[in-house]
DSSP file (Angstrom, degrees, kcal/mol; ACC not computed):
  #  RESIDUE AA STRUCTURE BP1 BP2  ACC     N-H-->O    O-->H-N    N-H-->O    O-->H-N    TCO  KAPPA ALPHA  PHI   PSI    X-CA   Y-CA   Z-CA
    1    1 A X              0   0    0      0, 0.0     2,-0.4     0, 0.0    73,-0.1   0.000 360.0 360.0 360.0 132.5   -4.8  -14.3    7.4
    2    2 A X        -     0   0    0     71,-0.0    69,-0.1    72,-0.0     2,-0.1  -0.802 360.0 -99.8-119.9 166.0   -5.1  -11.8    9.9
    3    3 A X        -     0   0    0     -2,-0.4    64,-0.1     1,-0.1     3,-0.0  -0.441  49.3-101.9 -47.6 126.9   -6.3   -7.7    9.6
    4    4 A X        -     0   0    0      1,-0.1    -1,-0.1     2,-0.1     4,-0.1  -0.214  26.2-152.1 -34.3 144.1   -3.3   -5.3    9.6
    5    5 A X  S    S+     0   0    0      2,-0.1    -1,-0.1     0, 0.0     2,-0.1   0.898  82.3  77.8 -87.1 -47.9   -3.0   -3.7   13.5
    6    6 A X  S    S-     0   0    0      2,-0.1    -2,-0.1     3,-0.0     5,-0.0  -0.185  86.6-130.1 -80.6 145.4   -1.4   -0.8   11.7
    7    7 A X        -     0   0    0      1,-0.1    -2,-0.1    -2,-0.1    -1,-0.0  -0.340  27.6-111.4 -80.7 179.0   -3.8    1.9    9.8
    8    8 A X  S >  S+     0   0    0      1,-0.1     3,-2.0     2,-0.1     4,-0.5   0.816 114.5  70.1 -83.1 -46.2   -2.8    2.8    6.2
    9    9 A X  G >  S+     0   0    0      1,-0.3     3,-1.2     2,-0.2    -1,-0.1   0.933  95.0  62.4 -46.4 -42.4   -1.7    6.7    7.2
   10   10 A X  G 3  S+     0   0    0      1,-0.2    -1,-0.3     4,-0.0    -2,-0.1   0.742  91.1  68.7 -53.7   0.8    1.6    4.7    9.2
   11   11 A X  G <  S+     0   0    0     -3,-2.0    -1,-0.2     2,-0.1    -2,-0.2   0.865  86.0  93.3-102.4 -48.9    2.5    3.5    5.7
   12   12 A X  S <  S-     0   0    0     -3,-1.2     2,-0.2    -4,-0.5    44,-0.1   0.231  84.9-114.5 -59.8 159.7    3.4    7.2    4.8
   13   13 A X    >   -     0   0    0      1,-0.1     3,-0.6     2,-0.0     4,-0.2  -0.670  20.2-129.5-104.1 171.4    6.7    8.6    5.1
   14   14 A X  T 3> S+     0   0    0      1,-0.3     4,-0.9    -2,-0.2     3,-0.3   0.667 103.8  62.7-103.3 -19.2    6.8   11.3    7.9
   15   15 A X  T 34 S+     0   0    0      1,-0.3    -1,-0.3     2,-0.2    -3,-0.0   0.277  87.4  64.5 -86.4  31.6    8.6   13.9    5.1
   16   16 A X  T <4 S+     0   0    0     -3,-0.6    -1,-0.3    40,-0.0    -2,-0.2   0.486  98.1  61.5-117.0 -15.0    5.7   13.9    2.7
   17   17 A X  T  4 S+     0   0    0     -3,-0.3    -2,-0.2    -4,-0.2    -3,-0.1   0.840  96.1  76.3 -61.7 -30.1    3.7   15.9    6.3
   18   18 A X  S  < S-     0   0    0     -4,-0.9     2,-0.5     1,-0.1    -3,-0.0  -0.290  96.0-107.1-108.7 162.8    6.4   18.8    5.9
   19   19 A X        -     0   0    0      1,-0.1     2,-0.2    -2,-0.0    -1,-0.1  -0.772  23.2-110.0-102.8 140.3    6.0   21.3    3.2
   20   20 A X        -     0   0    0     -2,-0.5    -1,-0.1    -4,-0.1    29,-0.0  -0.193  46.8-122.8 -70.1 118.5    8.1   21.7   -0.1
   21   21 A X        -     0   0    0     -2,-0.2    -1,-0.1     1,-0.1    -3,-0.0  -0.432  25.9-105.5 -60.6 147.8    9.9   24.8    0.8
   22   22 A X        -     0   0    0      1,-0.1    -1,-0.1    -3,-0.0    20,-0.1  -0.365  42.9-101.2-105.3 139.9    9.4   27.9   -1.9
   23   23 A X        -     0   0    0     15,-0.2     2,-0.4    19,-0.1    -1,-0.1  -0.545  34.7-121.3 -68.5 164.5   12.6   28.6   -4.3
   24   24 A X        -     0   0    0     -2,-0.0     2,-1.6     1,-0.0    -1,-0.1  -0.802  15.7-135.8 -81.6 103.8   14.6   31.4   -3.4
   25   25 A X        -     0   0    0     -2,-0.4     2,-0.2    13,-0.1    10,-0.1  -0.446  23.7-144.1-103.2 149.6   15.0   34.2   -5.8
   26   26 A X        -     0   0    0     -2,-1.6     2,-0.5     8,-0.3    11,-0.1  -0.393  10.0-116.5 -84.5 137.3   18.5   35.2   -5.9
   27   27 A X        +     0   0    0     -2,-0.2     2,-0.2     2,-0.0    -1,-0.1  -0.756  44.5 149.7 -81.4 106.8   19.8   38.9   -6.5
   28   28 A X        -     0   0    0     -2,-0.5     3,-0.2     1,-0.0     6,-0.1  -0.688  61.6 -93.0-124.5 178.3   22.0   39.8   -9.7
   29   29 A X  S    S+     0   0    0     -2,-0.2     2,-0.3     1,-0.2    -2,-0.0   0.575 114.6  56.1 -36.8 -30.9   23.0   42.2  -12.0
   30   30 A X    >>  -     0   0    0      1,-0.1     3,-2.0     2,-0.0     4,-1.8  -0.566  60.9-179.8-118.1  65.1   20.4   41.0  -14.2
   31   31 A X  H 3> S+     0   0    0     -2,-0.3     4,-0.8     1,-0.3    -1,-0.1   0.654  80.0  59.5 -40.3 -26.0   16.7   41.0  -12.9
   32   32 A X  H 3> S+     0   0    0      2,-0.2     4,-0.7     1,-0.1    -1,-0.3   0.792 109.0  48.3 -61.4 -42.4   14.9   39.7  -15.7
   33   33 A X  H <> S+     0   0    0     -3,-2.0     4,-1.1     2,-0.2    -2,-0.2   0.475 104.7  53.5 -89.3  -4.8   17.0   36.6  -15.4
   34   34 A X  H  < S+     0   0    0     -4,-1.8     4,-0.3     2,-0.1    -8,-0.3   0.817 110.2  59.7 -91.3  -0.9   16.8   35.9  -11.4
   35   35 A X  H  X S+     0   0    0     -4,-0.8     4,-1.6    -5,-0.3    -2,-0.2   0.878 106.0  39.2 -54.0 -62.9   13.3   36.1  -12.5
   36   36 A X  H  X S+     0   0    0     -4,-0.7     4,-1.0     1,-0.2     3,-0.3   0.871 112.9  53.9 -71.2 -42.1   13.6   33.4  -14.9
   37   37 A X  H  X S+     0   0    0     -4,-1.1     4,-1.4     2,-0.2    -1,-0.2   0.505 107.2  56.6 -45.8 -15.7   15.7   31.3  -12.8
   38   38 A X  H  > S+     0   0    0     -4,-0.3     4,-1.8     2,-0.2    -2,-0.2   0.707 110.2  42.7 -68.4 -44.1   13.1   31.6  -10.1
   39   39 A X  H  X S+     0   0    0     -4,-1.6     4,-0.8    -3,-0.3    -2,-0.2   0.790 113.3  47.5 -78.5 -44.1   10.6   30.4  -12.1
   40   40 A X  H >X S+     0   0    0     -4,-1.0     3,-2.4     2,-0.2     4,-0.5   0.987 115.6  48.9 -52.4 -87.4   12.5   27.7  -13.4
   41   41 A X  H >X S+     0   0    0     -4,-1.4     4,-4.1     1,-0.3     3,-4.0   0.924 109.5  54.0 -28.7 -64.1   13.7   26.9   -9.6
   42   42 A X  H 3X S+     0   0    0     -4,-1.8     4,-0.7     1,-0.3    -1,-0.3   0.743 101.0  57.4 -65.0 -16.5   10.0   27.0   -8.4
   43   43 A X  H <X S+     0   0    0     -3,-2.4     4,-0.9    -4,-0.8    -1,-0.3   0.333 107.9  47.1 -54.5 -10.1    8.6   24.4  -11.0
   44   44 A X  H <X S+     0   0    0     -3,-4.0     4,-2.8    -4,-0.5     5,-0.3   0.707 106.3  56.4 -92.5 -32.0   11.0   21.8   -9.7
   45   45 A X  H  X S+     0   0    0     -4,-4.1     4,-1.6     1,-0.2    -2,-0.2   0.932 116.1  39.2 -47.9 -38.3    9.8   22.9   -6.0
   46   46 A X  H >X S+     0   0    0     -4,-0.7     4,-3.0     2,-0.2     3,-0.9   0.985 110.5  59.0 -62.6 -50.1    5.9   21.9   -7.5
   47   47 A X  H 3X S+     0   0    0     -4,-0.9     4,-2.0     1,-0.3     5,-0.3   0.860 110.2  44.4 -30.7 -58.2    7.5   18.9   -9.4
   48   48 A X  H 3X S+     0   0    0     -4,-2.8     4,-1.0     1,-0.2    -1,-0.3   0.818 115.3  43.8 -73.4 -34.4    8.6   17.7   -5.8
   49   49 A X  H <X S+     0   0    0     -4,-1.6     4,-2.2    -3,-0.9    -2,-0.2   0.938 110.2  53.7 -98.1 -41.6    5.6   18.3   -3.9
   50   50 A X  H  X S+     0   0    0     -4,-3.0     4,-2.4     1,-0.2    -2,-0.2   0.827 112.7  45.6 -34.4 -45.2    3.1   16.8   -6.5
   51   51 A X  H  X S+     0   0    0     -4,-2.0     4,-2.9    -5,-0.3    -1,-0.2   0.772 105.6  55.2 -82.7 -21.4    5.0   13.6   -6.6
   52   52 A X  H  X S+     0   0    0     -4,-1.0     4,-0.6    -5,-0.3    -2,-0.2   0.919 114.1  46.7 -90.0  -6.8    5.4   13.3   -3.1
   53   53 A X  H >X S+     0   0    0     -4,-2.2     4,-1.0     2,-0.2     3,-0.5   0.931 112.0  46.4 -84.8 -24.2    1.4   13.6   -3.1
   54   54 A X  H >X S+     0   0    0     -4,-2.4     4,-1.9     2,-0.2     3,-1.5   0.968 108.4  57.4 -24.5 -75.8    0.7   11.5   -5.5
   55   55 A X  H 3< S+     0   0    0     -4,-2.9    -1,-0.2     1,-0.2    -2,-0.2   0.514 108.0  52.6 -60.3  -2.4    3.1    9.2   -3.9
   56   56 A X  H <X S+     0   0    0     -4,-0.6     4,-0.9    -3,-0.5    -1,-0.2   0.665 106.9  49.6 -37.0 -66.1    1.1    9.5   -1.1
   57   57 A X  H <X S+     0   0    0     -3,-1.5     4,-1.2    -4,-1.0    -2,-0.2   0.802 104.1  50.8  -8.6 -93.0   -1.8    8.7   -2.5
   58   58 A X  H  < S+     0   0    0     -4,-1.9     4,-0.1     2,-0.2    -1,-0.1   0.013 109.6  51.5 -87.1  15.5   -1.2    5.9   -4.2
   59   59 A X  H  > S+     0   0    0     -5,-0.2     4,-3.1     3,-0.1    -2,-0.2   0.705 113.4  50.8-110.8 -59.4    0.5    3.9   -0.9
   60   60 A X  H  X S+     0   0    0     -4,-0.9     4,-1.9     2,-0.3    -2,-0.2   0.793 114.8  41.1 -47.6 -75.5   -2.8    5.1    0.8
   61   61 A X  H  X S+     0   0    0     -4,-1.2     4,-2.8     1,-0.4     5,-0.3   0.927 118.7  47.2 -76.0 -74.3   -5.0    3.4   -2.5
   62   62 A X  H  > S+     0   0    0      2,-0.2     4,-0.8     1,-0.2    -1,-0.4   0.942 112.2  49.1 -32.5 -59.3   -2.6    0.5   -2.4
   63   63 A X  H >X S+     0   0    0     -4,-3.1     4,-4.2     1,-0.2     3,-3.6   0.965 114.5  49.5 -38.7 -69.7   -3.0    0.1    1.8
   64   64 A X  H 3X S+     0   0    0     -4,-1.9     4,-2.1     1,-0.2     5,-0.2   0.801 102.7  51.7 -23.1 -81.1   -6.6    0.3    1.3
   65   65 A X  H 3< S+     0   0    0     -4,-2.8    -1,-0.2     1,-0.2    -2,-0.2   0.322 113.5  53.8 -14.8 -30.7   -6.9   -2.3   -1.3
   66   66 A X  H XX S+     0   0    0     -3,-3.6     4,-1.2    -4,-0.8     3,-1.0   0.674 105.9  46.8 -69.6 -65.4   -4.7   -4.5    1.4
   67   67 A X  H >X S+     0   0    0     -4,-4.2     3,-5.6     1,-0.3     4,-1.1   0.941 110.3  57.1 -60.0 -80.0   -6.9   -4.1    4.3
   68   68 A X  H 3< S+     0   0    0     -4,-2.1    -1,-0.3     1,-0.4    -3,-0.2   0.395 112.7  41.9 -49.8   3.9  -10.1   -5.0    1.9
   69   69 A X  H <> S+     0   0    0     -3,-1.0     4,-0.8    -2,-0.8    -1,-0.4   0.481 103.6  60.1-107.6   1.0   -8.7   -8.0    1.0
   70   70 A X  H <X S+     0   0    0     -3,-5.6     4,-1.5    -4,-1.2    -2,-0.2   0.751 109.4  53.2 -53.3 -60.6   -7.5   -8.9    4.2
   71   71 A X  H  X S+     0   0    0     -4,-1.1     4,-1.2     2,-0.2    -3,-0.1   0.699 106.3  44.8 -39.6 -48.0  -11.4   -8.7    5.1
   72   72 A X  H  4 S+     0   0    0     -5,-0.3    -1,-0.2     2,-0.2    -2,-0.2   0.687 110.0  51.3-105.2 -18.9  -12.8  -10.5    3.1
   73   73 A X  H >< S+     0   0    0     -4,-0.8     3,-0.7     2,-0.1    -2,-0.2   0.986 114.6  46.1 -52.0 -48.8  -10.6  -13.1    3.4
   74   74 A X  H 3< S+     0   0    0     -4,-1.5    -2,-0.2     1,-0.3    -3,-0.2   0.481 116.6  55.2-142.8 -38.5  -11.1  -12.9    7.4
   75   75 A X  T 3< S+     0   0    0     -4,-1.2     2,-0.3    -5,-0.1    -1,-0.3   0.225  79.7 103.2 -95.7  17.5  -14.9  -12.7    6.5
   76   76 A X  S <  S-     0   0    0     -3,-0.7     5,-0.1     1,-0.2    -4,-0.0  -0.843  88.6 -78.4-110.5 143.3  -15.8  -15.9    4.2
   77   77 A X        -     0   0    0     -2,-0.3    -1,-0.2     1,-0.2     4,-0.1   0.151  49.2-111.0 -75.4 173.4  -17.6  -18.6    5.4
   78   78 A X  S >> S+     0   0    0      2,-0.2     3,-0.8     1,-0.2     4,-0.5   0.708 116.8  47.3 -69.1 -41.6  -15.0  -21.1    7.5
   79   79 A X  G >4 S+     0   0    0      1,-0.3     3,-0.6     2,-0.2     4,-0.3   0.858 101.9  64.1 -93.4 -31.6  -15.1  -24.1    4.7
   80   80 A X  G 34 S+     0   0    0      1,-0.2    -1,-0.3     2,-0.2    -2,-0.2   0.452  93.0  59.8 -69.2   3.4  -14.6  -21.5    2.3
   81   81 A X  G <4 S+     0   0    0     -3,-0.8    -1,-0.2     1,-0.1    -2,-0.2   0.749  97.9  68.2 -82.7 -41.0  -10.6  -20.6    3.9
   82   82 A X  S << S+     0   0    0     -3,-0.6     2,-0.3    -4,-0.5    -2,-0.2   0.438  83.2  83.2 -73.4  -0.4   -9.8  -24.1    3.1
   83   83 A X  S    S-     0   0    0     -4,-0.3     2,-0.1     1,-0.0    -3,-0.0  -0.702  94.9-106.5 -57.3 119.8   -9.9  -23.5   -0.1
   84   84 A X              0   0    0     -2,-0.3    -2,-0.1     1,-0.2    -1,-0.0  -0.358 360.0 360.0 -65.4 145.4   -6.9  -21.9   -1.8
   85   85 A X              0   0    0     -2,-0.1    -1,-0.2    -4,-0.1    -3,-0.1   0.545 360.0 360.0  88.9 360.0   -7.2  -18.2   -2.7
């Protein structure tokens, strides 16, 4: 078993770098309610950026997790590879 060439940060998708864009609040008759639709709107906008660090994250954790068994296979004595596991 050999070492991954590639670090864990290539693992990432290149749209979790860019930033969740802010809702827009929108102009009516009623201010009170583009208020509240604003609010509304800008909790999914957190929703989206939370999960995609999280999901982030946890590919990173996961990489990691990879590599260091990757290692220690790659690092155990020679008689001990002919062994399964």
């Amino acid at each position: 078993m050999l070492a991954p060439a590639e670090g864990c940060s290539t693992l990432i998708a290149s749209r979790w770098g860019e930033p969740v864009p802010s809702a827009v609040l929108q102009s009516s008759d009623d201010p009170a309610m583009d208020w509240q639709l604003f609010g509304i709107a800008q909790t999914g906008q957190l929703n989206i950026a939370n999960r995609d660090k999280a999901d982030a994250l946890e590919t990173i954790r996961r990489c990691e997790a990879r590599d260091a068994a990757a290692i220690r296979q790659v690092e155990r004595p020679w008689w001990r590879r002919l062994l399964p596991g």
